[in-house]
Jmol script that loads the backbone (N, CA, C; Angstrom):
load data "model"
ATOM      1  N   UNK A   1      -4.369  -8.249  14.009  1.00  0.00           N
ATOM      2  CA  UNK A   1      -3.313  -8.512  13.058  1.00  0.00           C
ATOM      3  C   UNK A   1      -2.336  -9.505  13.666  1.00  0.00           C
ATOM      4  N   UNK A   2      -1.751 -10.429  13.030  1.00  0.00           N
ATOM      5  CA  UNK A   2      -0.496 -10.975  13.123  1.00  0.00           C
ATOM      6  C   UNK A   2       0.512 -10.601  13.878  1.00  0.00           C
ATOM      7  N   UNK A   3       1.327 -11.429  14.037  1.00  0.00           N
ATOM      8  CA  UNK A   3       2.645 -10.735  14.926  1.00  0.00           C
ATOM      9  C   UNK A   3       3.848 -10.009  13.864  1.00  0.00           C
ATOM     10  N   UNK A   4       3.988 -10.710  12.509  1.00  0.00           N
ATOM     11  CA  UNK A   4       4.531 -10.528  11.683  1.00  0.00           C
ATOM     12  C   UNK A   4       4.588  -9.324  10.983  1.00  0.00           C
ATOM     13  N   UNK A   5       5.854  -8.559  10.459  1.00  0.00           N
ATOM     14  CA  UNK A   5       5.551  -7.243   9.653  1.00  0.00           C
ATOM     15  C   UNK A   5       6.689  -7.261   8.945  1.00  0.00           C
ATOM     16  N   UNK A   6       6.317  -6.909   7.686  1.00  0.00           N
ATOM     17  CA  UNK A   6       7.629  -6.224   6.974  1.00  0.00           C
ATOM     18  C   UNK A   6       7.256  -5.351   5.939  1.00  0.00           C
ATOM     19  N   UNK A   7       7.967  -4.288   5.410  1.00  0.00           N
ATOM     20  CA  UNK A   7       7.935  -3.280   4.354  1.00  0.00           C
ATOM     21  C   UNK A   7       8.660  -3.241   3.143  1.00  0.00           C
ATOM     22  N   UNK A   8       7.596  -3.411   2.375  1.00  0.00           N
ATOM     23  CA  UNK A   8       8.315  -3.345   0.557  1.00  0.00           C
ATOM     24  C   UNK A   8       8.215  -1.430   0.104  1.00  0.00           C
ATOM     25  N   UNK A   9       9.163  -1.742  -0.709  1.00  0.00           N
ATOM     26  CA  UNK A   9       9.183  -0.435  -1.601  1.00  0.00           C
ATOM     27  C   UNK A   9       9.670  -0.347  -2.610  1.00  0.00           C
ATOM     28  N   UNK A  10       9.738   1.354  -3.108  1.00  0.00           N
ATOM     29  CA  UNK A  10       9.410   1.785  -4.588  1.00  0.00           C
ATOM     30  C   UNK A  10      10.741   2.486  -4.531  1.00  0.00           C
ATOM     31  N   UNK A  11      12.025   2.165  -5.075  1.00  0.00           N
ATOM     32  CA  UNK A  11      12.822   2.988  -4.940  1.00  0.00           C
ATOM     33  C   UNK A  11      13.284   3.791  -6.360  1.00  0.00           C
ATOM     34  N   UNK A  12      12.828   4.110  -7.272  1.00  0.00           N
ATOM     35  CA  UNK A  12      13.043   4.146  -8.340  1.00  0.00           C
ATOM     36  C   UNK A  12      13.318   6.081  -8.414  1.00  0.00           C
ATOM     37  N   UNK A  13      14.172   6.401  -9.464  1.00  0.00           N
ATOM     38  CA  UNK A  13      14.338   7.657  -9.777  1.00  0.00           C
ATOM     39  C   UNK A  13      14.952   8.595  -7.973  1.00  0.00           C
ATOM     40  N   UNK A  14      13.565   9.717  -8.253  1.00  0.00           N
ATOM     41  CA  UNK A  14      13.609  10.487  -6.883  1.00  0.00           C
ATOM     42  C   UNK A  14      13.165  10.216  -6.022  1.00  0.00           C
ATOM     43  N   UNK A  15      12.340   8.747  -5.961  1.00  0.00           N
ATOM     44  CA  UNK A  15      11.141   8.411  -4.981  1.00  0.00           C
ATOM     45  C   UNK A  15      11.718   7.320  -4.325  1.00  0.00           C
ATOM     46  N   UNK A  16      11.094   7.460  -3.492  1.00  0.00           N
ATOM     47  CA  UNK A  16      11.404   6.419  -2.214  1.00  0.00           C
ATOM     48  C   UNK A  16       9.974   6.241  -1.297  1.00  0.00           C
ATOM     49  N   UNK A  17       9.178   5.260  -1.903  1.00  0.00           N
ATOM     50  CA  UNK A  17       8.284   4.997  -1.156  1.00  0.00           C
ATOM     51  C   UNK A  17       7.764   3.769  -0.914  1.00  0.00           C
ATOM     52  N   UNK A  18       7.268   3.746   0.522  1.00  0.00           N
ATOM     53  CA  UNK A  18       7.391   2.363   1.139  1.00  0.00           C
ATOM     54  C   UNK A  18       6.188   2.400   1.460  1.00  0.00           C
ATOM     55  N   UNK A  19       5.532   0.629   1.668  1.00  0.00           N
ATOM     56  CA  UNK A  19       4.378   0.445   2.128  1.00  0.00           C
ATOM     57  C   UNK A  19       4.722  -0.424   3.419  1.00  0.00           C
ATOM     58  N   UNK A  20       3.419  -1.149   4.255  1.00  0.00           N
ATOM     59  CA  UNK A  20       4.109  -1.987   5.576  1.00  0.00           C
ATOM     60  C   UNK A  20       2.870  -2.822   5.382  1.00  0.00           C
ATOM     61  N   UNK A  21       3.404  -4.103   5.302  1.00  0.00           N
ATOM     62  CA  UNK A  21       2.191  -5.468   5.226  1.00  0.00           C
ATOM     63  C   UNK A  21       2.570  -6.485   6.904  1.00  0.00           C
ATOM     64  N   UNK A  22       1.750  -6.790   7.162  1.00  0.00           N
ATOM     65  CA  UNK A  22       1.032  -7.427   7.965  1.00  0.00           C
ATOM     66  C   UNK A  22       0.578  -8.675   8.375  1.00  0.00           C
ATOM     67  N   UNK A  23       1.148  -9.565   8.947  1.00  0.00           N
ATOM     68  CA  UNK A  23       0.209 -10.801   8.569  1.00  0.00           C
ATOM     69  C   UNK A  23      -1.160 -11.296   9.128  1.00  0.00           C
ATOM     70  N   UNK A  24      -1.957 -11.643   8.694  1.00  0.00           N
ATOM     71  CA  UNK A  24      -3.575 -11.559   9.246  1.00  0.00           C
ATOM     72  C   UNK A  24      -3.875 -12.992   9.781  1.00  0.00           C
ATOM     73  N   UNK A  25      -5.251 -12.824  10.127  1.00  0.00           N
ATOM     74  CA  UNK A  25      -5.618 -14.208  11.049  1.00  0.00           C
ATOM     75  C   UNK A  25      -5.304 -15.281  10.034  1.00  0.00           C
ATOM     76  N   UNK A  26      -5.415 -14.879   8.318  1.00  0.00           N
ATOM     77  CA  UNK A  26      -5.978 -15.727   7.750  1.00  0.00           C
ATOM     78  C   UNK A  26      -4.667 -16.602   7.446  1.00  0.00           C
ATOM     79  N   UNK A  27      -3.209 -15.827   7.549  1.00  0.00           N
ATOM     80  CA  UNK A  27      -1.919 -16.416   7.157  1.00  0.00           C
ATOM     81  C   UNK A  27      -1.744 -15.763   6.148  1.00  0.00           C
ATOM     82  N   UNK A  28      -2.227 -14.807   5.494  1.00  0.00           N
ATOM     83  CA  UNK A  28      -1.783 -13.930   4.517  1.00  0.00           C
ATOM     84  C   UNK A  28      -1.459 -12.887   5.190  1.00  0.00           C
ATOM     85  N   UNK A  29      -1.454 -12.018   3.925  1.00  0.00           N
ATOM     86  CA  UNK A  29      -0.467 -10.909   4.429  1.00  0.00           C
ATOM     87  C   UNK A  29      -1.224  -9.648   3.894  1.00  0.00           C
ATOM     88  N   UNK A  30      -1.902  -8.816   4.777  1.00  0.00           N
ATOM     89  CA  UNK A  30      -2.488  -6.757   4.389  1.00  0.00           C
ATOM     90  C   UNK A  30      -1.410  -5.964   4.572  1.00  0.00           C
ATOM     91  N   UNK A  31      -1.224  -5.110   2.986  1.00  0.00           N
ATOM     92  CA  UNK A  31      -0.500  -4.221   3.054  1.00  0.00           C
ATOM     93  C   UNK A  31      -1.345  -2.940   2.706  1.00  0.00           C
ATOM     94  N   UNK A  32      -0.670  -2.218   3.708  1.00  0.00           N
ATOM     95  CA  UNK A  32      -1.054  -0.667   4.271  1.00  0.00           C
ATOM     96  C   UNK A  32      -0.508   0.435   3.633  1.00  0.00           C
ATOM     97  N   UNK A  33      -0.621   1.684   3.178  1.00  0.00           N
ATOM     98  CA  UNK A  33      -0.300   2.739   2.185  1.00  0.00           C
ATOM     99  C   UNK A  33      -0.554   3.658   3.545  1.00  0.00           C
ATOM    100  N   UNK A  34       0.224   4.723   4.168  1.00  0.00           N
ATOM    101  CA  UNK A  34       0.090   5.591   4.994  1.00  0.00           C
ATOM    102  C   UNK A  34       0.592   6.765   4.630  1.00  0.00           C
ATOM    103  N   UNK A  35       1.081   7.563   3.812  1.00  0.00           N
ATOM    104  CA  UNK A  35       1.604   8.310   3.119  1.00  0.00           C
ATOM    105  C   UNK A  35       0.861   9.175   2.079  1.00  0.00           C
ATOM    106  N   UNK A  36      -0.523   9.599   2.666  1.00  0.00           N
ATOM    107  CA  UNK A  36      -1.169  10.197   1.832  1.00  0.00           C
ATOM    108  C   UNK A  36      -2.565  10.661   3.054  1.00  0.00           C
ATOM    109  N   UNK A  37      -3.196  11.917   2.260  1.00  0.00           N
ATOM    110  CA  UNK A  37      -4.710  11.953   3.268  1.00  0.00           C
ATOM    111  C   UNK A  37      -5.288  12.001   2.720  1.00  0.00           C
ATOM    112  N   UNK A  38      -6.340  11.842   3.776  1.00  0.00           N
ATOM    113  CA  UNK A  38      -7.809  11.129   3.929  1.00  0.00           C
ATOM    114  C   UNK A  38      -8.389  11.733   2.323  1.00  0.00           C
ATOM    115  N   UNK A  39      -8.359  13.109   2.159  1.00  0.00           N
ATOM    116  CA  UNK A  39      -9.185  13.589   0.949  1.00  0.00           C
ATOM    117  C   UNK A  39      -8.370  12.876  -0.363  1.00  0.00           C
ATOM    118  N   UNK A  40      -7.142  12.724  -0.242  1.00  0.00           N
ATOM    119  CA  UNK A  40      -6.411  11.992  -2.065  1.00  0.00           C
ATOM    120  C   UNK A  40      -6.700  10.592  -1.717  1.00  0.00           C
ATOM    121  N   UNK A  41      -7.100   9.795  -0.330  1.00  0.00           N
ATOM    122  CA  UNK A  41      -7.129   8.728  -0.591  1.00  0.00           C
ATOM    123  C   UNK A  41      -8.595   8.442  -1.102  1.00  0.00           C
ATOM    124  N   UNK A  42      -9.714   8.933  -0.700  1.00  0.00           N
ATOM    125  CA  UNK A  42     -11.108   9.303  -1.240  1.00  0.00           C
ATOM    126  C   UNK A  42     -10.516   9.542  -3.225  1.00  0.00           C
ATOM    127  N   UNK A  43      -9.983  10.224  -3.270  1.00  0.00           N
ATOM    128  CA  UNK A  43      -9.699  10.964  -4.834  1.00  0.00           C
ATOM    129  C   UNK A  43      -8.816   9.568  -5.683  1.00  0.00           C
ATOM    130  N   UNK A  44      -8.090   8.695  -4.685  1.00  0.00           N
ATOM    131  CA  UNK A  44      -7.143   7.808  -5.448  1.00  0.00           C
ATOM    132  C   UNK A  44      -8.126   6.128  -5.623  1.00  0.00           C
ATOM    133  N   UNK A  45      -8.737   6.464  -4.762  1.00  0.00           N
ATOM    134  CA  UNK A  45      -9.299   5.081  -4.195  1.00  0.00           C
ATOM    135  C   UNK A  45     -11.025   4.891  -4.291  1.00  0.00           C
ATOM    136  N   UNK A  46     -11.748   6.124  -4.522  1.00  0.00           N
ATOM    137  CA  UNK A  46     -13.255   5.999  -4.343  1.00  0.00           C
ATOM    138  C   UNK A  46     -13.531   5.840  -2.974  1.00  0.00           C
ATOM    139  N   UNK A  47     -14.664   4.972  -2.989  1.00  0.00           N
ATOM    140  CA  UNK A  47     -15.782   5.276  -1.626  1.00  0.00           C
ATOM    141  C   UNK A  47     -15.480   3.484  -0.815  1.00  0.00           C
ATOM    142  N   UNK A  48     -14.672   3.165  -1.813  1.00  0.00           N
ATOM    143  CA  UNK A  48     -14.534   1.608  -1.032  1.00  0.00           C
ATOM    144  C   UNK A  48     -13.449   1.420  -0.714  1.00  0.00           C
ATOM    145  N   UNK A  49     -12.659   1.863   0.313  1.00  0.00           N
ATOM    146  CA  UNK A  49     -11.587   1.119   1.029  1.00  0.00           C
ATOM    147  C   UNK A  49     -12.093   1.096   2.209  1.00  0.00           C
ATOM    148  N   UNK A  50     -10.632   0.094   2.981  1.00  0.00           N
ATOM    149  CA  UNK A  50     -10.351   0.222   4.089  1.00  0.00           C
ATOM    150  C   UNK A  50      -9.420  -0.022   5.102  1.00  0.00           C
ATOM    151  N   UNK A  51      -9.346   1.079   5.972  1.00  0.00           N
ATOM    152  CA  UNK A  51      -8.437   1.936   6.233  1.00  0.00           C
ATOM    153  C   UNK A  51      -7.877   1.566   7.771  1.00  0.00           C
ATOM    154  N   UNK A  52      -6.736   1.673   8.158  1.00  0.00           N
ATOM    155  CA  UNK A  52      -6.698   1.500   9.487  1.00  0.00           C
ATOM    156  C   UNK A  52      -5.663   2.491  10.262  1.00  0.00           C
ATOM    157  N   UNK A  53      -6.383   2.719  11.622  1.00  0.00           N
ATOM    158  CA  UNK A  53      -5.828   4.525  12.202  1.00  0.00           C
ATOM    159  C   UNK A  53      -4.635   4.507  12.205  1.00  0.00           C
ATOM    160  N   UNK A  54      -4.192   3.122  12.333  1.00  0.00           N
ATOM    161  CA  UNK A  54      -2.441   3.660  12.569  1.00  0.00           C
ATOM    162  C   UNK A  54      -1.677   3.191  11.561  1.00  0.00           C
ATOM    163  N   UNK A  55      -2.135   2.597  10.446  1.00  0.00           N
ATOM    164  CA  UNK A  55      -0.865   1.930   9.361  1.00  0.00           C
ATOM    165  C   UNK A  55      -1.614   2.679   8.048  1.00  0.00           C
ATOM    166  N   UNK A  56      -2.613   2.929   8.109  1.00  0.00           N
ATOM    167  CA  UNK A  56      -3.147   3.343   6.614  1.00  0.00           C
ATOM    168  C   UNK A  56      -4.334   2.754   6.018  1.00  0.00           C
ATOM    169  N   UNK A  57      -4.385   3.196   4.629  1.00  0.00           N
ATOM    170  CA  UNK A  57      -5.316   2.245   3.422  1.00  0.00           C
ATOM    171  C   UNK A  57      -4.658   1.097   3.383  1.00  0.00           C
ATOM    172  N   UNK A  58      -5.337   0.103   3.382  1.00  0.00           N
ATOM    173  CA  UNK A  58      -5.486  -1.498   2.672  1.00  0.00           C
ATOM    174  C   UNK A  58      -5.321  -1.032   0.996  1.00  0.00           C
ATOM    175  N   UNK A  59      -4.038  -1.223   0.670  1.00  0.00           N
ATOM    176  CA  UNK A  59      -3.703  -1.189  -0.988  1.00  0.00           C
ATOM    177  C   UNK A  59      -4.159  -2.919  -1.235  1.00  0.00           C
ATOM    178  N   UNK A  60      -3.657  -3.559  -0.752  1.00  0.00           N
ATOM    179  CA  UNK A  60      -4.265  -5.341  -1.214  1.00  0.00           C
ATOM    180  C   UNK A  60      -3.962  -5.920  -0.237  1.00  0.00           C
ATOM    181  N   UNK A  61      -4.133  -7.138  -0.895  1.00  0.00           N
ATOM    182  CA  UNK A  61      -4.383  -8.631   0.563  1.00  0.00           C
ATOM    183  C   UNK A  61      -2.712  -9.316  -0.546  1.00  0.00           C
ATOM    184  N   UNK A  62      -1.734 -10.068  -0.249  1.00  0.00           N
ATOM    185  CA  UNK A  62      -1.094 -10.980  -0.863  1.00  0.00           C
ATOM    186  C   UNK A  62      -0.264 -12.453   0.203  1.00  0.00           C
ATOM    187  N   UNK A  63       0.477 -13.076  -0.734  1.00  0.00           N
ATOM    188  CA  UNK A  63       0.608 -14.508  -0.171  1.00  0.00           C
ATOM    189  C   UNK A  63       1.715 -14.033   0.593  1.00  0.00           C
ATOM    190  N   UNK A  64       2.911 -13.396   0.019  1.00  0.00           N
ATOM    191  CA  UNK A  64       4.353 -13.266   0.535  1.00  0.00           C
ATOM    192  C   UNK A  64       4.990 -12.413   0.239  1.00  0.00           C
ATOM    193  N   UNK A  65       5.991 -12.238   0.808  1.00  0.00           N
ATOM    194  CA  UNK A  65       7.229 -10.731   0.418  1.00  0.00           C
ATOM    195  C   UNK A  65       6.811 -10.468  -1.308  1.00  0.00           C
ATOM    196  N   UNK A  66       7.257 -11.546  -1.842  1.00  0.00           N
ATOM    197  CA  UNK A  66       7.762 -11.551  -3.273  1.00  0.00           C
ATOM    198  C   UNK A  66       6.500 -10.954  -4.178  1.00  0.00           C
ATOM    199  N   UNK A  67       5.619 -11.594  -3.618  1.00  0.00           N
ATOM    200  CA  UNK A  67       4.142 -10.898  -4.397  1.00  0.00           C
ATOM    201  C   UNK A  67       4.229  -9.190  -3.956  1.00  0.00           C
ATOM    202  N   UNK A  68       4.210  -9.410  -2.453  1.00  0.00           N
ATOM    203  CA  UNK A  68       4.059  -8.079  -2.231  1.00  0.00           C
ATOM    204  C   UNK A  68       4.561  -6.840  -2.901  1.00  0.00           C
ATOM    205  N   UNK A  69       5.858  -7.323  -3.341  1.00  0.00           N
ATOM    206  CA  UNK A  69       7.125  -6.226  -3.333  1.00  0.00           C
ATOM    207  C   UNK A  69       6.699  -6.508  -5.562  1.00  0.00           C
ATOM    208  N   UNK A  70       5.970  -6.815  -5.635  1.00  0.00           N
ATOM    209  CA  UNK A  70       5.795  -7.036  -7.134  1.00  0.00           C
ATOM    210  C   UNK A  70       4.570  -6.231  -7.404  1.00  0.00           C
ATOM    211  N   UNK A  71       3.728  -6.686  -6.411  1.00  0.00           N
ATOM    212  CA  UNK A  71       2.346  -5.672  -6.417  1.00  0.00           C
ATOM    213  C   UNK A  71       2.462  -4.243  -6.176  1.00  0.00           C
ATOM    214  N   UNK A  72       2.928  -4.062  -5.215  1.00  0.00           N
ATOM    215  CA  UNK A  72       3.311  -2.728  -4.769  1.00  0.00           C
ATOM    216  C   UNK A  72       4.145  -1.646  -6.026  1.00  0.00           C
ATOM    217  N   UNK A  73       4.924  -2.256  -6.943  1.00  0.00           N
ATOM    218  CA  UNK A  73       5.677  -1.407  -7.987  1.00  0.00           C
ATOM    219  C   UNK A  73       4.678  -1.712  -8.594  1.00  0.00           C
ATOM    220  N   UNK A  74       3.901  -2.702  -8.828  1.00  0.00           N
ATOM    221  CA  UNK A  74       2.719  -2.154 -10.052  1.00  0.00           C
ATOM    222  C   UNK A  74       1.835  -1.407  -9.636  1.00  0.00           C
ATOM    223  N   UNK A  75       1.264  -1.375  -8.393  1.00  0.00           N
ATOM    224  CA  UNK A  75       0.729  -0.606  -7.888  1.00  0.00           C
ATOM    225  C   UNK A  75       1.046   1.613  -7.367  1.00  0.00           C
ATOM    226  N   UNK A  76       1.996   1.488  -7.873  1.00  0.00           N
ATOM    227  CA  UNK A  76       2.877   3.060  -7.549  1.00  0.00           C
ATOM    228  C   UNK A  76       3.083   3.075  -8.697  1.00  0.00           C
ATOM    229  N   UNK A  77       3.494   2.166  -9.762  1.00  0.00           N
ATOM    230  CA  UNK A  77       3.482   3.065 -11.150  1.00  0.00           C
ATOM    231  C   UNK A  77       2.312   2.745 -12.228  1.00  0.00           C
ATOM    232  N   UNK A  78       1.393   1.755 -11.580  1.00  0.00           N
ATOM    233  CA  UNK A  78      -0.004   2.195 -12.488  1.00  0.00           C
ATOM    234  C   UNK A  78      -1.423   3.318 -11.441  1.00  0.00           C
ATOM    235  N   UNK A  79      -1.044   3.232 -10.547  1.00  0.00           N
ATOM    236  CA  UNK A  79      -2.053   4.237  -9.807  1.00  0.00           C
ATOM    237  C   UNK A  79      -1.560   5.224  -8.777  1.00  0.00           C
ATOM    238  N   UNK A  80      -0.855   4.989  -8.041  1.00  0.00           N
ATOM    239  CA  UNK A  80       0.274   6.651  -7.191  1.00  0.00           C
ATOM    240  C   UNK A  80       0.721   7.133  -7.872  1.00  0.00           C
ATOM    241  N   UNK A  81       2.034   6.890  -9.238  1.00  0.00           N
ATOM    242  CA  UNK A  81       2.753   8.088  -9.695  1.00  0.00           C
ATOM    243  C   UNK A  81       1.609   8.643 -10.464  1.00  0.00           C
ATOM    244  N   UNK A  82       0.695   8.211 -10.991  1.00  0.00           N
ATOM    245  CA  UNK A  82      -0.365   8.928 -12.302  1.00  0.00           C
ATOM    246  C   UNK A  82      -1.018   9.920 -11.516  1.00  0.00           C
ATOM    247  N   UNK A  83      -1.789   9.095 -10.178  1.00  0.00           N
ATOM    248  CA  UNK A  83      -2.331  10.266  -9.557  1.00  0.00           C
ATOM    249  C   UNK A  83      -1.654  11.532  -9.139  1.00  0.00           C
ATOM    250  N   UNK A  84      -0.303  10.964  -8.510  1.00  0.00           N
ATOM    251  CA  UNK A  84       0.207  12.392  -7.721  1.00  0.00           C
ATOM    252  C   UNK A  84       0.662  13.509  -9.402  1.00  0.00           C
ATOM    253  N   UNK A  85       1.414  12.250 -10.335  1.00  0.00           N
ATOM    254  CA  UNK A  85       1.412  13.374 -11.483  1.00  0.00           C
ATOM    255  C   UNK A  85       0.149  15.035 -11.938  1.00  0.00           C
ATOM    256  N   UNK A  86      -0.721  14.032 -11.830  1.00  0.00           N
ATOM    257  CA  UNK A  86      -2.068  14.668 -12.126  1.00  0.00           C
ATOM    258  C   UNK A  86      -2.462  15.574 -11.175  1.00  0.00           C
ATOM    259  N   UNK A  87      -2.188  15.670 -10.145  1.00  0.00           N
ATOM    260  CA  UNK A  87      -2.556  16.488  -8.620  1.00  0.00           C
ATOM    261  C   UNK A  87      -2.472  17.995  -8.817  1.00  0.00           C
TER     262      UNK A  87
END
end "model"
wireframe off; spacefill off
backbone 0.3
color backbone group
């Protein structure tokens, strides 16, 4: 990974949840979801991610903060809050 890091989040209502992106060989940027286990990420995600021991699931690949922090709220309120709702 990159030398680079920073963390977007979801601050909305009661929740407060954050992800931590990365910058990669390629000059983009992997953001990581660590805040969940191994069995809901199997249940949230299927049989295709991937995962890394110390930051988490790979939620996506993006260009910059601004994407990130745009993806990430679509990402927690079209697939985390539904799932954990449903749990």
């Amino acid at each position: 990974m990159g030398e680079g890091h920073w963390h977007v989040g979801y601050y909305e209502g009661k929740y407060c949840i954050e992800a931590i992106g990365f910058e990669n060989e390629e000059g983009t940027w992997d953001v990581f979801f660590n805040h969940i286990d191994d069995e809901d990420v199997q249940k949230l995600l299927g049989s295709e991610y991937e995962i890394d021991n110390d930051f988490g699931v790979l939620i996506f690949k993006t260009n910059d903060y601004e994407e990130a922090q745009t993806k990430f709220h679509i990402w927690v309120e079209t697939i985390l809050l539904p799932f954990l709702d449903n749990k």
